[in-house]
N, C-alpha and C positions, 0 to 999 in steps of 0.2 A: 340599608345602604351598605355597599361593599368598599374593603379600602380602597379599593381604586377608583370609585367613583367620590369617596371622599374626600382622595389625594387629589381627582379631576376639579373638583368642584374648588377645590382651594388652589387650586392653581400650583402644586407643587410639583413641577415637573420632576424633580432629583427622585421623590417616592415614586413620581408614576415610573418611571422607568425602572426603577431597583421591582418594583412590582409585577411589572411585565416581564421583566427577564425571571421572574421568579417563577412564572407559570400563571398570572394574571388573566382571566377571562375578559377578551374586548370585548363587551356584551352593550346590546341599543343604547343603554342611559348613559352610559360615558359618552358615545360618539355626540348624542343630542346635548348632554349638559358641553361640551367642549364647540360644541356648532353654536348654541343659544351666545356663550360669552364673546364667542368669538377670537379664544386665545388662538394663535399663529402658530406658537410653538409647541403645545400642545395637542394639536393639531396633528404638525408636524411630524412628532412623536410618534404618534397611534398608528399616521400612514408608514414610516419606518418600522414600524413592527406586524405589519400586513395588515391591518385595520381597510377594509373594504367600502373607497367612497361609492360604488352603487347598492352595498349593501340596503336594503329598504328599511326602515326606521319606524314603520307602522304598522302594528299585523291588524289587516284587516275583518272585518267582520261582515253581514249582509246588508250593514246598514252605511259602508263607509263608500263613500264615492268614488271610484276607480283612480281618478286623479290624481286622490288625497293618500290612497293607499300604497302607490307608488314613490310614497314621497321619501326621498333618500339624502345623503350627503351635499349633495349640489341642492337638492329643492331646499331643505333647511338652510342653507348657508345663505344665499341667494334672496330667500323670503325674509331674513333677518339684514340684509344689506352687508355681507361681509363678502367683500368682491376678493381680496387677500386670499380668503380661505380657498372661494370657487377656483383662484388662480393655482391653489396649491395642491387642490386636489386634481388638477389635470396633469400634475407631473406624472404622476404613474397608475396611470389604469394602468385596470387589471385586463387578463384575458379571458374573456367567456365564452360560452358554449354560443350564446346569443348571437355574438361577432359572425359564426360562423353561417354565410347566405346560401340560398338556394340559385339556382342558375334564373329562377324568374327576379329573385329579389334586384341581384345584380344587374339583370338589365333593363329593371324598373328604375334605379338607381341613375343606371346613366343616365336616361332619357332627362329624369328629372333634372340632373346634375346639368347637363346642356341645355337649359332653357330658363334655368333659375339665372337672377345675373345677380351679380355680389352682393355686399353689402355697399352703400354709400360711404365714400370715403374710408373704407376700412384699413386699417393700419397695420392690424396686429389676428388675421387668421391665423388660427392654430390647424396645421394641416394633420389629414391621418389619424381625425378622429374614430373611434368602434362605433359602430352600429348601436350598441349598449349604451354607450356615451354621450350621442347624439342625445340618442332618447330621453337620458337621463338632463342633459341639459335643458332640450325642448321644456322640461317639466319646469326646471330651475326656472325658465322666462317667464313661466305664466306667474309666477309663484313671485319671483321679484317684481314684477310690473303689479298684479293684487296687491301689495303693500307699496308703492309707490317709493319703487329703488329704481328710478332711471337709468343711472349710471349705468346699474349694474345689468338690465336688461337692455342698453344699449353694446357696453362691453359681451355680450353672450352674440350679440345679433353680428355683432365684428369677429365672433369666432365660425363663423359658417352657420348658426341658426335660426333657419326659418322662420320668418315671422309667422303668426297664426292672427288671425284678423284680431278676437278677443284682446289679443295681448298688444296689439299695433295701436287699437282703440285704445288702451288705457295707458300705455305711452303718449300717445299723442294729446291727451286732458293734463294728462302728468307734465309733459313738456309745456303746456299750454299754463296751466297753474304757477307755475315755478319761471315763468317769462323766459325759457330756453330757447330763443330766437333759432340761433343755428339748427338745434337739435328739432324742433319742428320742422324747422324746412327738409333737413336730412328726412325723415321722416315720412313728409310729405312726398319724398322721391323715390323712397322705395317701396310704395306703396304696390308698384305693379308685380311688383316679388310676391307676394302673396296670390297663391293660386285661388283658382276660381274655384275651387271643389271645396274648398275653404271656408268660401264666403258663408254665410248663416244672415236671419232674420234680423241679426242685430246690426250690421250695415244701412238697413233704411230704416230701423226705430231708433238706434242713436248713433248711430256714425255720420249719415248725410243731414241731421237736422243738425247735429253736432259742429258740424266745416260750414255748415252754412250761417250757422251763428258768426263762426270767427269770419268771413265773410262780409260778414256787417259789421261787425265791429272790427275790421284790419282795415287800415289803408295803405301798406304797402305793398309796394308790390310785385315783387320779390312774392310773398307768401301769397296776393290773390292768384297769381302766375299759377301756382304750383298747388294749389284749392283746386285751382280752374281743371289741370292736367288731370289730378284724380278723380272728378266730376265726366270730364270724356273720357277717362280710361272705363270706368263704372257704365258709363252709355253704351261704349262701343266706336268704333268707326264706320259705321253706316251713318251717312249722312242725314240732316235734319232734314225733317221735311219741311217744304214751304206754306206757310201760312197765308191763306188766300186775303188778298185783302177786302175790305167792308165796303159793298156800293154806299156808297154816300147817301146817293140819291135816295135809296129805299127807306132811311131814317125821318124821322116826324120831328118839326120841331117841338121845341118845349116850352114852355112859359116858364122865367123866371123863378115866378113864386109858387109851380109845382117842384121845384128843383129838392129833390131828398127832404120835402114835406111828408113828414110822417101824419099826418091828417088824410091825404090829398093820395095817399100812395094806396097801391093792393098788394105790393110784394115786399119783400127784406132779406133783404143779405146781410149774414152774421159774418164781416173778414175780422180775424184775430180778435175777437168780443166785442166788436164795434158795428152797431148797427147801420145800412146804410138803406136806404127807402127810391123805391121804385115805380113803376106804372106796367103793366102788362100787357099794353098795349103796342109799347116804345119797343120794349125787349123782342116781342115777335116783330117787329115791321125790321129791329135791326138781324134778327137771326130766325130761322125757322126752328133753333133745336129749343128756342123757350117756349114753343107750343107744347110741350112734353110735362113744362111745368105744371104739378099737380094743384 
């Protein structure tokens, strides 16, 4: 351990700084041990003497997940819940080579920028963020919402960043856990911000059984409103189609005491682990597609 990770670790600011002025190496373990504790003014410190919040803080290897390997000053802050720190290191990015676009970037950029709409209720956008920035925050989201820092992945989504479904989903259980009324419903309304290029497998393995639990278990309505909205944004605006109705007449009565006799039946349907008992007979007279049944 070097003194200045020493002096970091112990919180003495008076050394870190006589140490930095002295010619002090800001090397990864100091930025991470002062990101873990979360000192402010220490912090502070490191950024006053050029300490680089996109610096990357993990040197990857072939086994390190691209994500994980990008992870920097915001992702650490962020993942630890220290929304202070994230605010402080957006006083002064830096300028990089990255910032600088190509003529496609730029007017990929717009388009996206015209079509995205804000954030819900946002208070406090930080305009004229870099290219670099963005990025680096996008990371910061995922990385707060994986550890269940709401706040602090709602505060990110107020500064202009994109939701990505992964991270909206585990906001939204987050909100959902923690009884965050408001912050669900917000939520629930910018649900359409999230591009569709976006979407992934995990929207119909747990996103839509997920709303549809709270669905059953909500009664207000207020939040079934706004379930419902993101249920036909997910469908579309093509209209439902009409459901033919059941000739009556083509149906056989039934006797009582055949009625879901599991004795008496030749079919079963399994709904939610509950058996329920049939005749094959009834099921073709009321529909032609149970001829098909094997």
């Amino acid at each position: 351990m070097t003194p200045l990770m020493y002096a970091s670790a112990a919180g003495d600011e008076a050394m870190v700084q006589m140490l930095i002025e002295a010619g002090a190496h800001l090397n990864l373990q100091v930025l991470k041990c002062l990101l873990l504790s979360g000192n402010y003014e220490m912090v502070s410190l490191l950024l006053t003497h050029g300490a680089d919040p996109l610096l990357k803080l993990h040197q990857g290897t072939s086994l390190t997940p691209p994500l994980f390997e990008d992870m920097n000053c915001f992702s650490y802050a962020a993942a630890h819940g220290h929304r202070n720190i994230v605010r402080r290191l957006l006083l002064r990015p830096p300028f990089r080579k990255e910032d600088i676009l190509s003529l496609e970037e730029i007017l990929a950029e717009g388009v996206e920028e015209s079509n995205d709409p804000p954030a819900a209720d946002s208070l406090n956008v930080v305009p004229s963020l870099s290219k670099a920035t963005m990025k680096a925050l996008q990371q910061a989201s995922y990385y707060s919402a994986e550890h269940g820092f709401l706040d602090v992945t709602m505060e990110l989504r107020e500064m202009g960043v994109r939701w990505k479904l992964h991270t909206w989903l585990e906001s939204l259980r987050r909100a959902q856990e923690l009884g965050r009324y408001e912050v669900t419903l917000c939520l629930l309304s910018d649900f359409p911000s999230i591009r569709m290029e976006d979407y992934s497998p995990e929207l119909l393995s747990a996103g839509v059984p997920f709303m549809f639990r709270m669905l059953e278990t909500s009664g207000d309505y207020m939040l079934t409103k706004r379930l419902a909205s993101v249920v036909s944004h997910c469908y579309g605006c093509s209209p439902v189609p009409d459901i033919p109705a059941m000739d009556v007449a083509l149906s056989t009565q039934l006797d009582i005491r055949f009625l879901n006799n599991e004795e008496m039946s030749d079919v079963t349907f399994m709904v939610e682990g509950r058996p329920f008992f049939a005749h094959r007979v009834l099921l073709m007279s009321a529909s032609e597609r149970f001829l098909y049944i094997p």
